[in-house]
C-alpha positions as CSV (number, residue, x, y, z in Angstrom):
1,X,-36.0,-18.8,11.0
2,X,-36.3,-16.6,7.9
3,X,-33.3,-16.4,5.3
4,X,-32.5,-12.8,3.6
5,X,-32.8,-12.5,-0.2
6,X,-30.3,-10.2,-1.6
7,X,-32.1,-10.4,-5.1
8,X,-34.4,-8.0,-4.0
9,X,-32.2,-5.6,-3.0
10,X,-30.9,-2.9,-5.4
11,X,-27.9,0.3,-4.5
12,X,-25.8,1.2,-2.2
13,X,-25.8,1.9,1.1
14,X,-24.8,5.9,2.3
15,X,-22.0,4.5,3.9
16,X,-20.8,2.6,1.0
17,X,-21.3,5.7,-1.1
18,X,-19.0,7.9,1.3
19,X,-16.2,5.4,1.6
20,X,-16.0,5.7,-1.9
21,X,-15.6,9.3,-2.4
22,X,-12.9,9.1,0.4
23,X,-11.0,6.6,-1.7
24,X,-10.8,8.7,-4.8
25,X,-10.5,12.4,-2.4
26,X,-7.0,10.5,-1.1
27,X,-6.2,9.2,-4.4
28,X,-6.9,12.6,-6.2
29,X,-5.1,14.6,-3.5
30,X,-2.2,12.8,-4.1
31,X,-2.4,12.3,-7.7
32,X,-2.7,16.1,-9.1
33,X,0.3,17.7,-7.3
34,X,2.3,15.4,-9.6
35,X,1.0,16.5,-12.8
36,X,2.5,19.1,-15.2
37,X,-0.2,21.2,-16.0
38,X,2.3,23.4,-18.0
39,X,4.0,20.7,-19.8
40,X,0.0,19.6,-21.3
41,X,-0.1,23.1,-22.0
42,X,2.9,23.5,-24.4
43,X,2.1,20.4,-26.2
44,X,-1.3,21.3,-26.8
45,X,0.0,24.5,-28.0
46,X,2.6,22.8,-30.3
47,X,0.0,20.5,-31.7
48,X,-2.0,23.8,-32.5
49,X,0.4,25.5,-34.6
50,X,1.0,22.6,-36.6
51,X,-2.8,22.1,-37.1
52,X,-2.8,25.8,-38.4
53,X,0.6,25.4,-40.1
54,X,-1.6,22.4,-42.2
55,X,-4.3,24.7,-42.8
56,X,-2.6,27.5,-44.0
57,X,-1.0,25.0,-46.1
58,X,-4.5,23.1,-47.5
59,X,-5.7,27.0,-48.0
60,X,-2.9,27.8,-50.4
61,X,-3.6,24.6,-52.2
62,X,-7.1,25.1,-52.8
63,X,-7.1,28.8,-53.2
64,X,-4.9,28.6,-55.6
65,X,-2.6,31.2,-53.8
66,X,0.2,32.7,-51.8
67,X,-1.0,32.1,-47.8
68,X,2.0,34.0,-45.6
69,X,2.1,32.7,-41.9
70,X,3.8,35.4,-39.3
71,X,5.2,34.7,-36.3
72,X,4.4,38.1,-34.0
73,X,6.5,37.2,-30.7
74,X,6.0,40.3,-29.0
75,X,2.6,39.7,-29.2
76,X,2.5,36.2,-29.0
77,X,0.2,35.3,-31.4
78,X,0.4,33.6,-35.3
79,X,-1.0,35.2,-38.2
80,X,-2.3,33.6,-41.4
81,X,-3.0,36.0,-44.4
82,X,-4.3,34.9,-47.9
83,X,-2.4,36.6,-50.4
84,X,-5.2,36.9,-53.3
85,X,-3.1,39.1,-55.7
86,X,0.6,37.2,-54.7
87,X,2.4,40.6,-53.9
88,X,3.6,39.6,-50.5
89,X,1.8,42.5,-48.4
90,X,-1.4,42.2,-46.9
91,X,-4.0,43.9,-48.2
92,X,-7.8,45.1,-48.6
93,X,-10.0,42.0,-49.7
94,X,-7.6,39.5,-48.1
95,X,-8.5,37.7,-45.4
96,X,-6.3,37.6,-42.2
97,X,-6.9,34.5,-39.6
98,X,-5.1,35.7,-36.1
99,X,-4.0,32.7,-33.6
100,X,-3.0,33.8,-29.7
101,X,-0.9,32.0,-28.0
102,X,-1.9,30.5,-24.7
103,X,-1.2,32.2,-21.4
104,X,2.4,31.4,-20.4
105,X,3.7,30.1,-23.7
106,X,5.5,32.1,-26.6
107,X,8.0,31.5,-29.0
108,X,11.4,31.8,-27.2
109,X,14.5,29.3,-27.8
110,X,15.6,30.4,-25.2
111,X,19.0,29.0,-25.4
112,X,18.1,25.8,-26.4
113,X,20.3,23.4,-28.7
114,X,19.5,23.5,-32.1
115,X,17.5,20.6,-33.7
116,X,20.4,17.8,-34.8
117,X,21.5,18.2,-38.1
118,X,20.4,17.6,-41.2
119,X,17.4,19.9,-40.0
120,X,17.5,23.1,-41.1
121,X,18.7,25.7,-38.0
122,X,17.3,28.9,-39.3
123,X,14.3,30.3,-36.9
124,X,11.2,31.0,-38.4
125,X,10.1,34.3,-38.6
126,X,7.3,34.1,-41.9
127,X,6.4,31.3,-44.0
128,X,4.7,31.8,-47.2
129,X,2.9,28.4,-48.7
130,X,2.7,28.3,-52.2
131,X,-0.1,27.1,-54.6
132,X,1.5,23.8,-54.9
133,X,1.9,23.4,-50.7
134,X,5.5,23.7,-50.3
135,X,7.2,26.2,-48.0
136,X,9.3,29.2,-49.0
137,X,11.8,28.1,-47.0
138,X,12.8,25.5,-44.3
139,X,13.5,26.3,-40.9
140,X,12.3,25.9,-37.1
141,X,9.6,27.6,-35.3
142,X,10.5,27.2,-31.2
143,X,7.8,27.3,-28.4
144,X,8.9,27.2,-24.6
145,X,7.2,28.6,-21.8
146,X,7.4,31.8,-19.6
147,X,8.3,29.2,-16.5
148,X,10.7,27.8,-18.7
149,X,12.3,30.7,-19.7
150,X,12.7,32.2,-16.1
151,X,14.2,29.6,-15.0
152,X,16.6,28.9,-17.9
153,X,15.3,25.4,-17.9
154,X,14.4,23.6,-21.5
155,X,12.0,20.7,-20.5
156,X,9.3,22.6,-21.7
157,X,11.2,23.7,-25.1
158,X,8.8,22.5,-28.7
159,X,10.2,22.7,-31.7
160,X,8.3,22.1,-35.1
161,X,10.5,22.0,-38.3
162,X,9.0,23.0,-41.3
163,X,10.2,20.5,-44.6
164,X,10.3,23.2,-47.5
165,X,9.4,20.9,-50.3
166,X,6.5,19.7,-48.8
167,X,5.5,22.4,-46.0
168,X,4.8,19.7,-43.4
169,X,5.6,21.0,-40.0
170,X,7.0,18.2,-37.6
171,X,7.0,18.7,-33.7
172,X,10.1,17.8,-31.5
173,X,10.2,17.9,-27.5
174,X,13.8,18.9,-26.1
175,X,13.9,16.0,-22.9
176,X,16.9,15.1,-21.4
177,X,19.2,17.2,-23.4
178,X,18.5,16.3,-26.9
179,X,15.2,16.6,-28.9
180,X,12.8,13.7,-29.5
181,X,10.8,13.7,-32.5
182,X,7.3,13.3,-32.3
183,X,6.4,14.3,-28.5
């Protein structure tokens, strides 16, 4: 009688290979229907616009001037402008950086409570960073998307509020009915 050495043997059978793919076809099919695609979208979006909130922010520092960020809504898009000469308008010789929103998402409030006070409740509109990185002003700049908005529903409402002495932008998700820093 002659034993079998499995040492010698290396893979996997065909079969063993298919039953594996079937696994993960059943646990994928039921996996991806649950996600909210949309939801990873307006968090990506709101981490975005405080990335270019920081850089417009780290540009006026360094420059050594004015950088006005513009909130277009009806386009849905941000717009960074460095503002050589300091006069407020944007001109020839000055640079202009143009952000688009992602599909679906735009900045609506879309009736959404306002962030819990002390937080300033103003809506952003234009920010202009100064040379020493502060914020004209303080205030909120919303995000919610166009499912979220045609439904009158909030769970996808951001909200980043922008600190005027220091020009940091923090991000807030609206869950539940009240707004969670951080998320």
């Amino acid at each position: 009688m002659q034993r079998m050495s499995f040492e010698n043997q290396r893979g996997y059978s065909l079969g063993e290979l298919l039953w594996v793919i079937v696994i993960l076809s059943i646990v994928a099919g039921l996996a991806i229907p649950r996600l909210d695609w949309m939801k990873y979208r307006v968090n990506a979006e709101s981490r975005n616009i405080a990335l270019q909130l920081t850089y417009a922010q780290r540009l006026a520092v360094s420059l050594q001037h004015d950088v006005r960020v513009t909130l277009d809504h009806a386009a849905r898009r941000l717009i960074v402008d460095e503002d050589k000469n300091n006069d407020g308008t944007f001109g020839a010789g000055e640079r202009r950086r143009v952000v688009q929103l992602d599909d679906g998402i735009n900045f609506e409030r879309n009736g959404v409570a306002t962030l819990p006070a002390p937080l300033p409740s103003n809506e952003l509109l234009t920010i202009i960073y100064r040379r020493d990185g502060s914020a004209d002003q303080a205030g909120v700049i919303y995000l919610n998307t166009n499912r979220g908005v045609a439904i009158g529903a909030n769970k996808d409402a951001r909200a980043l509020e922008v600190v005027r002495a220091t020009g940091r932008a923090t991000t807030y998700s609206y869950a539940s009915g009240a707004w969670v820093k951080g998320s």
